[in-house]
N, C-alpha and C positions, 0 to 999 in steps of 0.2 A: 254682112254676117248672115249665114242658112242658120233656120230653124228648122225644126220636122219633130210632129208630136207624133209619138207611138203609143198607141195603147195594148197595156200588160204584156209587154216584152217578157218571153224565157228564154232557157237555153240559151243557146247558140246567138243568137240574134241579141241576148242581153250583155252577154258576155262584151260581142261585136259592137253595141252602144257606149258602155263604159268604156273599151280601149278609145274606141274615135272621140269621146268626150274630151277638151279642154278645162272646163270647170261641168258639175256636177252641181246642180243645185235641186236639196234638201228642204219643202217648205211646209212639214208637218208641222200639225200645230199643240200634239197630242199624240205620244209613241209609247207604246210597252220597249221596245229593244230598239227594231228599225234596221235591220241590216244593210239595205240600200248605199248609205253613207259611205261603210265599211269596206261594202266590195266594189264601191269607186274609188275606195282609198288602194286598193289592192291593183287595180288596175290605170293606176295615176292618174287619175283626175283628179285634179285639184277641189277642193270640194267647201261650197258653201252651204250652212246646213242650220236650219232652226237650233236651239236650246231644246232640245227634247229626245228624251231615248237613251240611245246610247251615245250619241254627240255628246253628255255631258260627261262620260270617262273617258273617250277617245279622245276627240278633238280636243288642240289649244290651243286656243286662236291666234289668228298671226303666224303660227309658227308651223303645223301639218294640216290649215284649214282653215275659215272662217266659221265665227261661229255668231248669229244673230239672235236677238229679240223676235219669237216668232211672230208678233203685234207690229214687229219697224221694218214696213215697207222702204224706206229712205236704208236702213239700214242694208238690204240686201242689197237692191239697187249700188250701193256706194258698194259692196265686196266686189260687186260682180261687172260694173265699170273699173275697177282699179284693174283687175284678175285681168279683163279684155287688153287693156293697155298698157299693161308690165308683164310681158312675156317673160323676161326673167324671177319676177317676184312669182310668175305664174306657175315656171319650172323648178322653183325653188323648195316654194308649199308642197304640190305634190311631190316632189321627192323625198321630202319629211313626211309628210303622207303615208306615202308608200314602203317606207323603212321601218314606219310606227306600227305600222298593221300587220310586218311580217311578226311581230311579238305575238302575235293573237293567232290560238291554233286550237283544234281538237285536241292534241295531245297536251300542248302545255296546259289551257283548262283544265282536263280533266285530271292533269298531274296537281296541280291547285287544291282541288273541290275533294281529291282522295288525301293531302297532306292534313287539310284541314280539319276531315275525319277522323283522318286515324289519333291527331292532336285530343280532339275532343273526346275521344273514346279511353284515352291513356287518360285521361286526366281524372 
């Protein structure tokens, strides 16, 4: 298996890291949001990813992602041995992954965050 660390990837070249990613691993330990996650999930990568940020409304575990104990080494370790050698279980995540995440937009947000206004303003 190749590794290859890149430092502060954007644009283009970030874009290019997510699609060639197989699994995605997430190992903050300490997030306001995080988007990272998200837009590996958008470009299927299968994604293992700390308890922290927004991992905890998107991800569910097992099912569009792993989701780990940011303190359990052994913990990662085990998602991310399984992910290498279940090509199908690999294909499987991120295709729930990536179906989950097209939910998540600019426009439905902000249709959200305007419904729940205008709620509170009639009320």
């Amino acid at each position: 298996t190749n590794f290859k660390y890149i430092s502060k990837p954007t644009g283009d070249l970030l874009k290019k890291i997510y699609i060639d990613s197989d699994v995605f691993l997430w190992t903050s330990e300490q997030e306001g949001w995080g988007n990272p996650p998200l837009e590996a999930m958008a470009a299927k990568s299968c994604v293992v990813a700390t308890n922290t940020g927004s991992v905890r409304q998107i991800i569910i575990d097992d099912y569009n992602g792993y989701v780990v104990d940011p303190l359990s080494l052994y913990g990662i370790e085990d998602k991310i041995c399984n992910l290498i050698k279940n090509k199908e279980r690999r294909k499987e995540i991120s295709t729930n992954g990536y179906n989950d995440i097209q939910k998540y937009s600019w426009d439905s947000s902000t249709d959200i965050l305007e419904n729940l206004l205008i709620k509170n303003f009639q009320e």
